[in-house]
NUZABA-692508 format. One record per residue: residue number from 0; residue in three letters; chain; y, x, z of N, C-alpha, C in turn. Coordinates in steps of 0.001 Angstrom, whole numbers, padded with zeros to 6 digits. Atoms other than C-alpha are relative to their C-alpha. Layout:
<atoms>
   pos   code   unit        ny        nx        nz       cay       cax       caz        cy        cx        cz
   NUM    ala      A         Y         X         Z         Y         X         Z         Y         X         Z
...
</atoms>
This chain:
<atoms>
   pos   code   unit        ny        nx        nz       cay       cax       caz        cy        cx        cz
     0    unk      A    001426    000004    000293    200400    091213    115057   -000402    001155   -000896
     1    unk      A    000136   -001920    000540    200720    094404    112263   -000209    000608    001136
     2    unk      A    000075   -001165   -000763    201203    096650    115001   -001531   -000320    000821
     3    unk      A    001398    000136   -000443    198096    095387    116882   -001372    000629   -000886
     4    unk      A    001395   -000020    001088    195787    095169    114039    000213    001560   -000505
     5    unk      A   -000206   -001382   -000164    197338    098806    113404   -000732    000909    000891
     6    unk      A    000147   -000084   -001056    196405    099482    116713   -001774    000368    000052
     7    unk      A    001808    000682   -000320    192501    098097    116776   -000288    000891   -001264
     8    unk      A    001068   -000818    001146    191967    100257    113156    000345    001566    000710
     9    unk      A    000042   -001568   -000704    193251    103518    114738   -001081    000644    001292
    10    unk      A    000824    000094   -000893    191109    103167    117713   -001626   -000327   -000407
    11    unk      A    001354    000437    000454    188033    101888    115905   -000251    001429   -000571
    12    unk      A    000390   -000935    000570    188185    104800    113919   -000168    001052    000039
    13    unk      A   -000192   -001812   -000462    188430    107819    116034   -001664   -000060    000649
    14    unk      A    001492   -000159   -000216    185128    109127    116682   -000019    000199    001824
    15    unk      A    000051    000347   -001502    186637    109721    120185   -000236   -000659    001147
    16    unk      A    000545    001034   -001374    186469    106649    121777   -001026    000058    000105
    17    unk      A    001676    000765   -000118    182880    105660    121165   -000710    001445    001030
    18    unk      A    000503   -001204   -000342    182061    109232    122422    000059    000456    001655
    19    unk      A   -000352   -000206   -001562    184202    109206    125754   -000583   -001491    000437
    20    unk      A    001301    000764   -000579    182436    105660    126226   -001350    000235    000308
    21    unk      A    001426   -000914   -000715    179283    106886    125905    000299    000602    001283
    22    unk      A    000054   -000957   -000517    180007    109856    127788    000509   -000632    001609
    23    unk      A   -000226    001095   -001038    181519    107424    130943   -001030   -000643    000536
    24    unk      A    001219    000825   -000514    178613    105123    130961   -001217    000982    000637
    25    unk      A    000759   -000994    000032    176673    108529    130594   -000059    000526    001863
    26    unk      A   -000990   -001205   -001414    178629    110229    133948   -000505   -000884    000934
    27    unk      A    000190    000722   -000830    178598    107011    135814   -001288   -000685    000657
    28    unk      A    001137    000425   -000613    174935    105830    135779   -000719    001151    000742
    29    unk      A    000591   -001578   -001214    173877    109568    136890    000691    000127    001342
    30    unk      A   -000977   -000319   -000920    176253    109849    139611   -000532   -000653    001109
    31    unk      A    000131    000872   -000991    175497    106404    140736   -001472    000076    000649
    32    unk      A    001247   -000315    000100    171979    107017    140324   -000281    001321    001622
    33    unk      A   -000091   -001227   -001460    172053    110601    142838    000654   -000744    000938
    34    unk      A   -000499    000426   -001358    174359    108639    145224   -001105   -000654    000728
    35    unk      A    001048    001084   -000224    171463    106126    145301   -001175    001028    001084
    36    unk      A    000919   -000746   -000788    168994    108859    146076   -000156    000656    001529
    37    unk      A    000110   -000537   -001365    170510    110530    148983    000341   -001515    000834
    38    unk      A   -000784    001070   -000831    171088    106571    150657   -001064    000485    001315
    39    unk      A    001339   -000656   -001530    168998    107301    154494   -000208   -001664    000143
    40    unk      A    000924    001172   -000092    166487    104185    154887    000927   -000963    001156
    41    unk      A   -001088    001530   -000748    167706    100936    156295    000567   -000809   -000621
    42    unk      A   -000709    001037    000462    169513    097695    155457    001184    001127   -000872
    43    unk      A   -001115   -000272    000722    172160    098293    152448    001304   -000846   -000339
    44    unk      A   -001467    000925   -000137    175317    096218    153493    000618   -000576   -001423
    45    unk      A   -000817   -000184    000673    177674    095177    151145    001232    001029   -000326
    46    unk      A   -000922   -000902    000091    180342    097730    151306   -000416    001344   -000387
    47    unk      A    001191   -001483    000565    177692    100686    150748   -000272   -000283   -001194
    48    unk      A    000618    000408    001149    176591    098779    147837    001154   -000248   -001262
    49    unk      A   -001461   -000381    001146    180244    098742    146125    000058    001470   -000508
    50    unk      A   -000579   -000979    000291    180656    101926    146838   -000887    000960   -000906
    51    unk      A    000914   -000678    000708    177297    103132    145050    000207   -000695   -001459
    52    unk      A   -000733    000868    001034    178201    100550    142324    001293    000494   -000676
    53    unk      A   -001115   -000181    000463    181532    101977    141678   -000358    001628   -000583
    54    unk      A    000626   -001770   -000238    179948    105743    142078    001298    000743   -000236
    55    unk      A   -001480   -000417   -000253    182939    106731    143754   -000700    001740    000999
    56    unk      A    000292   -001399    000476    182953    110503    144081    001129    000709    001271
    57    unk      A   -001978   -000397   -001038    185453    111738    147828    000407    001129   -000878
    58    unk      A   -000589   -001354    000395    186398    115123    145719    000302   -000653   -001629
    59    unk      A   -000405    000229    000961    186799    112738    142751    001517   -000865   -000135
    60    unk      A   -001042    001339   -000240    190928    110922    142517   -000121   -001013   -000315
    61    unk      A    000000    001573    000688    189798    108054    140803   -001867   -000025   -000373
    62    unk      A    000658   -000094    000618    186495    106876    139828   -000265    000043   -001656
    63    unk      A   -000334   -000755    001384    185047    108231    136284    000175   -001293   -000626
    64    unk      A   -000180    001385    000755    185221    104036    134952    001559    000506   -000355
    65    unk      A   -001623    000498   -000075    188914    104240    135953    000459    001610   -000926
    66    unk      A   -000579   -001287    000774    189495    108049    134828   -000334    000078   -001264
    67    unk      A    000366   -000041    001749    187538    107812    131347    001235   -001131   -000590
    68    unk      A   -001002    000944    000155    189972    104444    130875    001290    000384   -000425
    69    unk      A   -001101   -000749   -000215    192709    106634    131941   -000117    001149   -001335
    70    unk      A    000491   -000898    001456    191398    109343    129146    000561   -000311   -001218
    71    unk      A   -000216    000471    001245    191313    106927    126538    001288   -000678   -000138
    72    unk      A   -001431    000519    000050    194897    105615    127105    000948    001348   -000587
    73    unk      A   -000224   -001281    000470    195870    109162    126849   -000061    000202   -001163
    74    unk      A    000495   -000724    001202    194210    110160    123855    000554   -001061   -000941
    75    unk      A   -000990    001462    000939    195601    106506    122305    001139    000908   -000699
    76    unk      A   -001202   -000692    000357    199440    108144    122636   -000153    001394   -000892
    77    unk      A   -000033   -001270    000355    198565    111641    122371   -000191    000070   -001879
    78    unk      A    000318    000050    001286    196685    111063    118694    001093   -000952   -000745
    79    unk      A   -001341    000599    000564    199903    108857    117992    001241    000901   -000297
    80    unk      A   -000821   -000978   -000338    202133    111945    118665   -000337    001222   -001083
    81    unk      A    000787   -001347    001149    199814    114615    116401   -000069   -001114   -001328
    82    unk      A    000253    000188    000557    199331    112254    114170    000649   -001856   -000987
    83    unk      A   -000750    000859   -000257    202057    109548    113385   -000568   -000516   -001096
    84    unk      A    000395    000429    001003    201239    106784    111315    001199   -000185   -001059
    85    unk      A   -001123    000307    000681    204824    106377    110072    001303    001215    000176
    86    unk      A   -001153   -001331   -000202    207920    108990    109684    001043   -000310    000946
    87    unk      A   -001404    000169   -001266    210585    109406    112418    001352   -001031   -000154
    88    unk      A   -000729    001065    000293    212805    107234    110630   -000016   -000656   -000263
    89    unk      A    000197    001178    000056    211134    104817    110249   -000329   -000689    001526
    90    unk      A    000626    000236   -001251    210265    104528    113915    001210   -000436    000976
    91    unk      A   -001154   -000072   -000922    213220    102600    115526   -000176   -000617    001580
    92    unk      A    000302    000266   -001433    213316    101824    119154   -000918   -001238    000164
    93    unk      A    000702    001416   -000425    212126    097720    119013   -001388    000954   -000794
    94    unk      A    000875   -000113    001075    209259    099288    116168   -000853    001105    001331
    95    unk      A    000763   -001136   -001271    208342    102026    119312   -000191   -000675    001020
    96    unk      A    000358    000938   -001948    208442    099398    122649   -000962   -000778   -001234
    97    unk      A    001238    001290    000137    205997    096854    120073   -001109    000979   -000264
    98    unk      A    001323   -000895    000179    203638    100123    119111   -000682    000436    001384
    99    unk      A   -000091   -000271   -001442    203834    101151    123102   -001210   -001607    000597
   100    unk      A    000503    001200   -000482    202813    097369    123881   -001500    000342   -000105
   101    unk      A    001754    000270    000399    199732    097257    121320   -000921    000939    000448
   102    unk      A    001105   -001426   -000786    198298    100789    122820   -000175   -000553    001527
   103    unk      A   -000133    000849   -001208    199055    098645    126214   -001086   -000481   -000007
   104    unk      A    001113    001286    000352    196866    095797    124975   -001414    000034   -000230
   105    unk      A    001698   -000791    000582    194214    097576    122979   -000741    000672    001020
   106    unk      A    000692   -000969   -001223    193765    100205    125984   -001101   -001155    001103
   107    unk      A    000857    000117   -001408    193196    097452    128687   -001414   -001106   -000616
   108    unk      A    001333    000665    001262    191171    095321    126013   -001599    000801    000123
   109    unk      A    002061   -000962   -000015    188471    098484    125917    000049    000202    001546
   110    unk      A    000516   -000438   -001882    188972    099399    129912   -000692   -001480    000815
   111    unk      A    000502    001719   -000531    188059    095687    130995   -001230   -000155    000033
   112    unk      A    001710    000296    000025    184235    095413    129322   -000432    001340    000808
   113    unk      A    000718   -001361   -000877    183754    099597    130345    000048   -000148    000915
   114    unk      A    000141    000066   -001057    184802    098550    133637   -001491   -000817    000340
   115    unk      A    001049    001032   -000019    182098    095556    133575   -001184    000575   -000417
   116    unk      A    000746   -000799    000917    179777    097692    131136   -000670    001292    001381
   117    unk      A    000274   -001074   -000969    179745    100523    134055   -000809   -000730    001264
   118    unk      A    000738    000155   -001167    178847    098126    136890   -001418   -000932   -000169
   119    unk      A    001335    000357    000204    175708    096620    135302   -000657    001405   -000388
   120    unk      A    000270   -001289    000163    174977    100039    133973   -000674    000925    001547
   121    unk      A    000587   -001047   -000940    174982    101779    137469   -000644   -001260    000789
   122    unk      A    000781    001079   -001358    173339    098237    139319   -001590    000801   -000436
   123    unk      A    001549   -000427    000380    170080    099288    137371   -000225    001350    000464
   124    unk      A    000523   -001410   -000705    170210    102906    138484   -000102    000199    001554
   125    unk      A   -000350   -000048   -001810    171250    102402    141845   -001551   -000939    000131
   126    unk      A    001247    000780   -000264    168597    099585    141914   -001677    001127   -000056
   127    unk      A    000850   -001047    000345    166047    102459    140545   -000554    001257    000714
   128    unk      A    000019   -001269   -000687    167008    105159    142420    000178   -000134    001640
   129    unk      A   -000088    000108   -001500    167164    103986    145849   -001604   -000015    000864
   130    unk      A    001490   -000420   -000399    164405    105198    147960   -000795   -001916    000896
   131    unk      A    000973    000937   -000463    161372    102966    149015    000846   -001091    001339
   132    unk      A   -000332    000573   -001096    163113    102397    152687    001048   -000797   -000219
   133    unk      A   -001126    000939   -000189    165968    100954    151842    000236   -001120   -000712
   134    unk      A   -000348    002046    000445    166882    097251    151686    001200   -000627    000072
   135    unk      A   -001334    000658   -000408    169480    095324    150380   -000193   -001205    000391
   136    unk      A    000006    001429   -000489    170184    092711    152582    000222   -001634   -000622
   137    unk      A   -000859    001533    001183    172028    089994    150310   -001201   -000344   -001203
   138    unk      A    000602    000252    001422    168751    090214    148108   -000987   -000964    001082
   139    unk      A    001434    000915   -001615    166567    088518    151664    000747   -001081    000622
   140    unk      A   -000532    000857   -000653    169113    087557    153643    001386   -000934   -000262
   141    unk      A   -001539    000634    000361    171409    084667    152991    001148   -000239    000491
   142    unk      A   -001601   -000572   -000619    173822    085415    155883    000609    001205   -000082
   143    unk      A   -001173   -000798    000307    174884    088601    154114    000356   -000394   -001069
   144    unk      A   -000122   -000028    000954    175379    086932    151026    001576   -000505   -000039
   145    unk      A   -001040    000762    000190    179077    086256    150042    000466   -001478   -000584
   146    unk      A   -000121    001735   -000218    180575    082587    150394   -000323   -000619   -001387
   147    unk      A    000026    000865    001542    180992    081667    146579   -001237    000402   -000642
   148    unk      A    001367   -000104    000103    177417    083418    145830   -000887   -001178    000328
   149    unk      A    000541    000469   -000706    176097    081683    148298    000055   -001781   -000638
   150    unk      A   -000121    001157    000780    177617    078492    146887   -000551   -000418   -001203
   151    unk      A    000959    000236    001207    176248    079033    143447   -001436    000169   -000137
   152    unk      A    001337    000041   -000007    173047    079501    144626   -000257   -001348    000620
   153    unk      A    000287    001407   -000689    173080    076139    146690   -000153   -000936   -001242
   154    unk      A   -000468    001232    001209    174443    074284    143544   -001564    000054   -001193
   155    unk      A    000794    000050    000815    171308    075738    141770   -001136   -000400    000959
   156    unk      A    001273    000412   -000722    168702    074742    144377   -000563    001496    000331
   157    unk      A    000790   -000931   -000823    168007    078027    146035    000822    000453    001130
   158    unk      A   -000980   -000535   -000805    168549    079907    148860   -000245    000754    000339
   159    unk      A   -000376   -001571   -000052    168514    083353    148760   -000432    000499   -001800
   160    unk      A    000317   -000834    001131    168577    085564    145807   -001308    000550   -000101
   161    unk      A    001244    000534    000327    165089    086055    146619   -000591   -000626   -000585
   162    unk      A    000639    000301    000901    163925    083820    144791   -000250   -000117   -001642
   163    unk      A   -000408   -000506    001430    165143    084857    141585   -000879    001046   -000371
   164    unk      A    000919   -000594    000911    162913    086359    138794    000613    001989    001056
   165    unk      A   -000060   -001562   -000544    162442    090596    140151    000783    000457   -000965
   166    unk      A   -001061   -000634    000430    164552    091438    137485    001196    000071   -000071
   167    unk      A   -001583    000068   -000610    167618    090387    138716    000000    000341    001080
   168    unk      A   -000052   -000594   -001472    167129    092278    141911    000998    000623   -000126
   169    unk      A   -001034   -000840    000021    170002    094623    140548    001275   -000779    000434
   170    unk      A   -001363    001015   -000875    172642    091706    141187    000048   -000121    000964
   171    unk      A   -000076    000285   -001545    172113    091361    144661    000681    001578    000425
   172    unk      A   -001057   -000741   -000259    174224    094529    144909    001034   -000019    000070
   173    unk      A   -001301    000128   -000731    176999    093063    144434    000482   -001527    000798
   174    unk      A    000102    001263   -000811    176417    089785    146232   -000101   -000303    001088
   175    unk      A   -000004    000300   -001443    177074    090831    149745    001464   -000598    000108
   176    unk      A   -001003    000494   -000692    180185    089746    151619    001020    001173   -000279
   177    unk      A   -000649   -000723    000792    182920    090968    149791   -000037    000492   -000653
   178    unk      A    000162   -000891    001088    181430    092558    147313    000534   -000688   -001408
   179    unk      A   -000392    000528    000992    182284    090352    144512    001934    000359   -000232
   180    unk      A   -001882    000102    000016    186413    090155    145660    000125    001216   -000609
   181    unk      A   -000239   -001291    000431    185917    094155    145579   -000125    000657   -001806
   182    unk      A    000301   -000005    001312    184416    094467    141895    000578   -000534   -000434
   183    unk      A   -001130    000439    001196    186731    092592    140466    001411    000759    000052
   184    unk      A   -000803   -001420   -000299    189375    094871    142169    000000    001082   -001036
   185    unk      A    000405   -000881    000548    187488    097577    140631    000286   -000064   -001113
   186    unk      A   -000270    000675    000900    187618    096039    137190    001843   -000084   -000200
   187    unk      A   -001112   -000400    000359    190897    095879    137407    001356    001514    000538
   188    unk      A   -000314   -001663   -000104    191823    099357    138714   -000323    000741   -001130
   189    unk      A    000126   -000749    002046    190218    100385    135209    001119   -000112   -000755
   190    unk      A   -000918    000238    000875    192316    098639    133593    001696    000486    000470
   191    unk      A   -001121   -000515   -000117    195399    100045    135226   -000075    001334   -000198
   192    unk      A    000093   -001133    000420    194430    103415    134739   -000277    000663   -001200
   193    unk      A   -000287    000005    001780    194126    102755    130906    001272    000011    000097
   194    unk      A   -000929    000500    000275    197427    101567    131047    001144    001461    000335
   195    unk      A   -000342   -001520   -000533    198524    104872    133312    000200    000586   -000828
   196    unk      A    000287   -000738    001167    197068    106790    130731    000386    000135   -001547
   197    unk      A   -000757    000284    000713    199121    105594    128272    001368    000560    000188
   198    unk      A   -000994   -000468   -000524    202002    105793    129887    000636    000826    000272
   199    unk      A    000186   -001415   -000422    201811    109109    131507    000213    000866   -001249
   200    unk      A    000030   -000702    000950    201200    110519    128108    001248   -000897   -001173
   201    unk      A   -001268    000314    000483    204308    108648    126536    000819    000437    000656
   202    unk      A   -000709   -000503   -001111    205987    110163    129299    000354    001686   -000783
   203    unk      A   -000031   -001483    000404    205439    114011    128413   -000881    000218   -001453
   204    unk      A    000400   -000146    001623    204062    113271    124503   -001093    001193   -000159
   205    unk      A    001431   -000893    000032    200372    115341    125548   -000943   -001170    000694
   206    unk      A    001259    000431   -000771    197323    113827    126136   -000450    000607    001615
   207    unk      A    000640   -001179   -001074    196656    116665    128408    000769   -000237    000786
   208    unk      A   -000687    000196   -001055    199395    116634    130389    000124   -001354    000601
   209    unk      A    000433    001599   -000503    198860    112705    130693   -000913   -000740    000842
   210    unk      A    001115    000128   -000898    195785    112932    132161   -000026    001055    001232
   211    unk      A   -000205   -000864   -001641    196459    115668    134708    001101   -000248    000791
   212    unk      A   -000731    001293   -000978    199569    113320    135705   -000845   -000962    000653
   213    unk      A    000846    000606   -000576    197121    110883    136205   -000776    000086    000855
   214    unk      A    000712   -000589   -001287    195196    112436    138151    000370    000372    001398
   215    unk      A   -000565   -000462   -000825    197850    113624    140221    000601   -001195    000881
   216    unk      A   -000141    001245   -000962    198618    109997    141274   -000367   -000778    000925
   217    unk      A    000319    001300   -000803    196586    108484    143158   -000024    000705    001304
   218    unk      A   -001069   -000937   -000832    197267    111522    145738    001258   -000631    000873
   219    unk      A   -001695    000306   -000277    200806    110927    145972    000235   -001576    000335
   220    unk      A   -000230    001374   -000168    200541    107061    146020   -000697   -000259    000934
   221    unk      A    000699    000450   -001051    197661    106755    148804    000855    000810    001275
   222    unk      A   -000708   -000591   -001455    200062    109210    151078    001672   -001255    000269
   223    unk      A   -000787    001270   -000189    202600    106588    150172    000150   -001184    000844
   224    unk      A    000708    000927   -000533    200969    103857    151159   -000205   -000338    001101
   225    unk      A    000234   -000079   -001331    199818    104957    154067    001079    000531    001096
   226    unk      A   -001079   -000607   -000635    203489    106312    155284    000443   -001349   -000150
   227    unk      A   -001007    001280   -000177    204603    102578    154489   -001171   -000968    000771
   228    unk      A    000748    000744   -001013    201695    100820    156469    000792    000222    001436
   229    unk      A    000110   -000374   -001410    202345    103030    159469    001652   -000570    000334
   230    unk      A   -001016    000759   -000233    205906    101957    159168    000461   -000839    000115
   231    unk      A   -000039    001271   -000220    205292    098362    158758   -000763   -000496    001252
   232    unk      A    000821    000537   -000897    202692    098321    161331   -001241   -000591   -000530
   233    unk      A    001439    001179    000786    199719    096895    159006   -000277    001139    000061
   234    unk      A    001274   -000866    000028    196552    098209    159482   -000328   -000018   -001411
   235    unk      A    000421    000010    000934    194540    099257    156623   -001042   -000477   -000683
   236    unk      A    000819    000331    000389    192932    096763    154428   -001842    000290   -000269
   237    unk      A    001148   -000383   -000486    189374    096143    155356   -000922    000321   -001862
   238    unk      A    000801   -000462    001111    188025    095890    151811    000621    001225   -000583
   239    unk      A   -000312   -000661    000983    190308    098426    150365   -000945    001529    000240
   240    unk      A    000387   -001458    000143    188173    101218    151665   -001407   -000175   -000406
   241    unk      A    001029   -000239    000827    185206    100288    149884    000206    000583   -001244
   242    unk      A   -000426   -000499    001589    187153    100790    146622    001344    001157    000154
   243    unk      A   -001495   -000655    000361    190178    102876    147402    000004    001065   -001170
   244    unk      A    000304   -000802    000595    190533    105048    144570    000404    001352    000350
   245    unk      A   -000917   -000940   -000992    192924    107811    146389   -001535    000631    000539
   246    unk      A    000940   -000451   -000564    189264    109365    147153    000549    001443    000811
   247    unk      A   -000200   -000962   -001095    190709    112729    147652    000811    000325    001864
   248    unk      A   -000849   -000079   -001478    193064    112111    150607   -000340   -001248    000559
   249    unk      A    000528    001268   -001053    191279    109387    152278   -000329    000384    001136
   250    unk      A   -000440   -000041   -001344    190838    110764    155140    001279    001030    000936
   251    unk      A   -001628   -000238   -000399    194135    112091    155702    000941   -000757   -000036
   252    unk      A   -000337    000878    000320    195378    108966    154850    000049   -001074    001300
   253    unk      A    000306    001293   -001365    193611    107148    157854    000201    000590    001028
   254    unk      A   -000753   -000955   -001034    194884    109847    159851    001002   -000347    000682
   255    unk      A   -001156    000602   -000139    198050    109021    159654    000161   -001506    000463
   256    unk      A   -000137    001420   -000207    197445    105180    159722   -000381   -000058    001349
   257    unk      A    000781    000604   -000896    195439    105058    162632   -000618    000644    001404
   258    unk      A   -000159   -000976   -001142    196494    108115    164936   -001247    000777    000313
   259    unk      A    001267   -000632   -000765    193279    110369    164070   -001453   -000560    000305
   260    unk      A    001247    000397    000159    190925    107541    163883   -000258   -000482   -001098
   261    unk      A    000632   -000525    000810    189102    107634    160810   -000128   -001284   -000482
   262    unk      A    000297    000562    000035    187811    104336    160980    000999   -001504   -000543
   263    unk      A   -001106    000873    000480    189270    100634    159353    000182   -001113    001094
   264    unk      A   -000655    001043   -001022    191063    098356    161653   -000620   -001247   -000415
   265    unk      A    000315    000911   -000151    189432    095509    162334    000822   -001131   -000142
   266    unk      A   -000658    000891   -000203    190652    092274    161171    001432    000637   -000799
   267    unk      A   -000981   -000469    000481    193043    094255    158650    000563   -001122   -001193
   268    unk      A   -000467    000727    000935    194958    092170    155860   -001175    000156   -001283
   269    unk      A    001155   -000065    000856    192934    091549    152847    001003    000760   -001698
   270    unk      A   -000637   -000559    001242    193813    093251    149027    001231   -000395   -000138
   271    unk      A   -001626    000770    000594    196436    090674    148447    001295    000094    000566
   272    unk      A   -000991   -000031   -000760    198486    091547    151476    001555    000393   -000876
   273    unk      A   -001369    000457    000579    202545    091037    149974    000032    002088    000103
   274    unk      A   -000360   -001277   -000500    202936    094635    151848   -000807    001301   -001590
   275    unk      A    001104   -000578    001249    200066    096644    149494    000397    000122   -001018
   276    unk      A   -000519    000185    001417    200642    095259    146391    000734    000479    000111
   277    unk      A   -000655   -000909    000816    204095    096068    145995    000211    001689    000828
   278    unk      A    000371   -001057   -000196    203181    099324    147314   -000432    000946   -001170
   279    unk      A    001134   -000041    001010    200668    099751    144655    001328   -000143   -001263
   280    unk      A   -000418    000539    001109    202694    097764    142170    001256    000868   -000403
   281    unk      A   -002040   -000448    000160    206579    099413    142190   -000587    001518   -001149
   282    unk      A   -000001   -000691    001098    205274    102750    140854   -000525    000192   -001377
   283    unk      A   -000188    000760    000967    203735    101075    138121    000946   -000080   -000792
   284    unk      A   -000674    000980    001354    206423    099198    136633    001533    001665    000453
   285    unk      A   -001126   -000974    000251    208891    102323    137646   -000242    000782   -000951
   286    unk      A    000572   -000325    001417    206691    104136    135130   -000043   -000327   -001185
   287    unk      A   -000095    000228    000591    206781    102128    132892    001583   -000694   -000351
   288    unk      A   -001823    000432   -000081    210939    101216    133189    000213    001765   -000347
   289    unk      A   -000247   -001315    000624    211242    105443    132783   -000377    000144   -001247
   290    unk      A    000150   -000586    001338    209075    105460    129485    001168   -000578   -000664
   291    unk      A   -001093    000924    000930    211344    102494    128041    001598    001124    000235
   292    unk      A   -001167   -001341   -000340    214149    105057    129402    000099    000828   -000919
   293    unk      A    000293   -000982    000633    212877    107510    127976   -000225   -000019   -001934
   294    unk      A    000185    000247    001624    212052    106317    124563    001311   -000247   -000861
   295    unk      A   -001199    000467    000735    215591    104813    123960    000954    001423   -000295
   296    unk      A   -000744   -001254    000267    217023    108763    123818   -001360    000839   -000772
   297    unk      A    000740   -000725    001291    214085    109772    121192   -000040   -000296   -000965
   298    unk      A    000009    000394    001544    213960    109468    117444   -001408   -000295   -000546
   299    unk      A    001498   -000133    000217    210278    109454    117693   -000709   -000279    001097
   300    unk      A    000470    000657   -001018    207657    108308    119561   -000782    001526    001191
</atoms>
């Protein structure tokens, strides 16, 4: 519990975080905001409405929720490294895996609300900035609305989000069919890319170089991915391409999966598929099995 509460005053007190929060919430409601603008008139699905919600960026690897996250995990270690709170000998291996943890803890602690913080943030801009013509469906119609929505609106005596006060029109963005499963996805893709960001930069003891690892992952892991689908034979999860974060090689990705067609297989496994995950999951915890590696042959953190 020291090392935590260690943890939560070092972080409270850097003028950094509050600054790269801002500056996140800052990035993300503009972004989402312009995506909003260029939408072309017509019904606004659910899956359009994640993806303006997330204000996912194709020339960006990660969205900026998940990359600012990723930042501040970084800058955690890195300012641990410039700026040790304790001397090298006092720093013995168990005293370095429980300081490692609490930057763990603390990181996904702040990436969790910014994730949440970002998607009410960009509902109001997106809601704002979307031209006259276009309509989201899930705010009229209650057969795009997703099942457990749909349920908590029964349980309250309505039936459609229609009838809810005009200022909750911004929720019905994420209250199509699938949109909820996906945002929570999202939400927790932040929080792994805090955790990254940590990591990464316990890895090579730079912020900098922590975050341009990071960056360099989700690359290398969506060509992964998609070299172990095509080998298992699973198509590619229908929700995952509302959120995939792998933006830059997404469509080189479905290339490969799907012989040249572009498009997501119908009737594909859903997030949870066994296959995915540990797809997803292995280089994770191999990352984090190298720092512990790695830490037990340093005198310092």
């Amino acid at each position: 519990m020291r090392v935590l509460a260690y943890e939560l005053r070092r972080v409270r007190g850097l003028r950094s975080t509050w600054l790269l929060l801002g500056l996140v919430l800052l990035c993300d409601a503009a972004v989402a905001g312009v995506l909003a603008g260029q939408t072309a008139d017509g019904d606004l699905g659910g899956a359009a409405a994640v993806r303006l919600l997330t204000a996912a960026v194709p020339l960006v690897p990660l969205p900026f929720a998940a990359l600012g996250a990723g930042v501040l995990g970084a800058l955690s270690y890195g300012h641990e490294v410039r700026h040790p709170g304790l001397a090298a000998s006092q720093v013995g291996y168990p005293r370095r895996v429980g300081l490692l943890a609490a930057k763990l803890l603390v990181t996904g602690a702040l990436a969790a609300p910014l994730a949440v913080a970002t998607l009410l943030v960009d509902a109001v801009a997106v809601h704002l900035a979307l031209p006259a013509g276009v309509a989201v469906t899930a705010w009229s119609d209650p057969a795009a609305l997703s099942g457990r929505v749909a349920q908590a609106l029964d349980a309250a005596g309505l039936g459609a989000p229609g009838e809810l006060p005009g200022a909750l029109a911004p929720l019905a963005l994420g209250a199509g069919h699938g949109a909820p499963a996906a945002l929570a996805a999202f939400v927790l893709l932040v929080v792994v890319a805090g955790w990254t960001g940590v990591l990464t930069a316990a890895l090579t003891r730079s912020a900098v170089a922590g975050v341009l690892l990071l960056c360099a992952l989700p690359p290398l892991l969506e060509s992964g991915v998609a070299l172990l689908l095509r080998q298992t034979g699973t198509a590619w999860p229908a929700r995952a391409a509302e959120l995939l974060p792998f933006q830059s090689g997404i469509e080189w990705a479905y290339g490969w999966v799907y012989g040249g067609d572009r498009r997501v297989a119908a009737g594909g496994p859903a997030l949870t598929d066994p296959v995915l995950l540990a797809a997803v999951a292995a280089p994770a915890f191999a990352l984090l099995l190298v720092t512990l590696l790695v830490q037990v042959r340093r005198r310092s953190l």
